[in-house]
C-alpha positions in Angstrom: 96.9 92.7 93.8 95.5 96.0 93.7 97.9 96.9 90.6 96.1 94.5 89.0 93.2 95.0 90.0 93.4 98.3 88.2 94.3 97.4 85.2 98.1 98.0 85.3 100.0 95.6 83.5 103.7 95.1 82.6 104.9 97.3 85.1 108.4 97.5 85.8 110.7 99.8 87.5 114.5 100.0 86.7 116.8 101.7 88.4 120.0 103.8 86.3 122.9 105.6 87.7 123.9 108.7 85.6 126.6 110.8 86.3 126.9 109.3 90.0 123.2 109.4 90.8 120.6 106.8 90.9 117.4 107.9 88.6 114.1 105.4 88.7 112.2 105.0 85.6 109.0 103.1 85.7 107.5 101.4 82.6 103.5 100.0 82.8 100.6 99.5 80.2 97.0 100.7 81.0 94.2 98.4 80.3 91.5 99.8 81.6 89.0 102.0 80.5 89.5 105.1 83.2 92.5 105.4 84.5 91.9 108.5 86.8 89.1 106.5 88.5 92.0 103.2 88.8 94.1 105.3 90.0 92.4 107.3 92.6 91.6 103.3 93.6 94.9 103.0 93.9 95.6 105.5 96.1 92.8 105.4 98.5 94.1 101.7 99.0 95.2 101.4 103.0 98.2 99.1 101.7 99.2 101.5 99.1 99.6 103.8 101.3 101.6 102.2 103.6 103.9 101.5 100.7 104.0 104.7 99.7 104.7 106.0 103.1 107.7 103.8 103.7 109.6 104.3 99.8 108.1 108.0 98.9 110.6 109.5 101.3 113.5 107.3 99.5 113.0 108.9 96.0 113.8 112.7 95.3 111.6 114.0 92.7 113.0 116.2 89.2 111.9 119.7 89.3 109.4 119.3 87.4 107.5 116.7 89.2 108.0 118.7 92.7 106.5 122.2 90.9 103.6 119.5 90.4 103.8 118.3 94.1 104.4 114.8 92.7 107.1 112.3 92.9 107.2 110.6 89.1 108.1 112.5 85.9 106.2 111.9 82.6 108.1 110.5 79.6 106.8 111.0 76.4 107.0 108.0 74.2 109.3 108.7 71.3 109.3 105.1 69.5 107.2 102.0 69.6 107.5 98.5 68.1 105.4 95.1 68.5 
C-alpha cells in the first residue's frame, strides 16, 4: 500500500545470475510530483522498515552504491519505446 501510495507504479524486481552470481535489478515508474518527499514517506514507514530490515542484509550492494552508503545502483536509461 504504501508503494502506492507514493506514487510508484509498475514496479518490478527481477533477479539475473551473471557469471555465477545473482544481481537484482528493479524497474518502477514515478508518478508523482516529488519524489524525494514520497520517498522519504516511504522510508519513515514502520512496515517499510521492517521489510527493509529483514531483506537489506540479503542483498550486497556494487561499489558504487556502498561509496554512497546505499544498497541500489542507478541505471541510466539508454532506450525507450511505447
Amino acid at each position: 500500500r504504501k508503494i502506492k501510495a507514493c506514487h510508484i507504479r509498475n514496479y518490478s524486481i527481477f533477479l539475473k545470475e551473471i557469471d555465477g552470481q545473482f544481481f537484482l535489478f528493479s524497474y518502477f515508474e514515478y508518478a508523482g510530483q516529488n519524489i524525494k518527499l514520497d520517498m522519504q514517506k516511504t522510508a519513515s514507514d514502520p512496515e517499510t522498515q521492517r521489510w527493509w530490515k529483514e531483506t537489506d542484509p540479503c542483498q550486497q550492494p556494487l561499489s558504487d552504491a556502498q561509496e554512497k552508503g546505499e544498497i541500489w545502483s542507478g541505471m541510466t536509461e539508454v532506450f525507450h519505446t511505447d
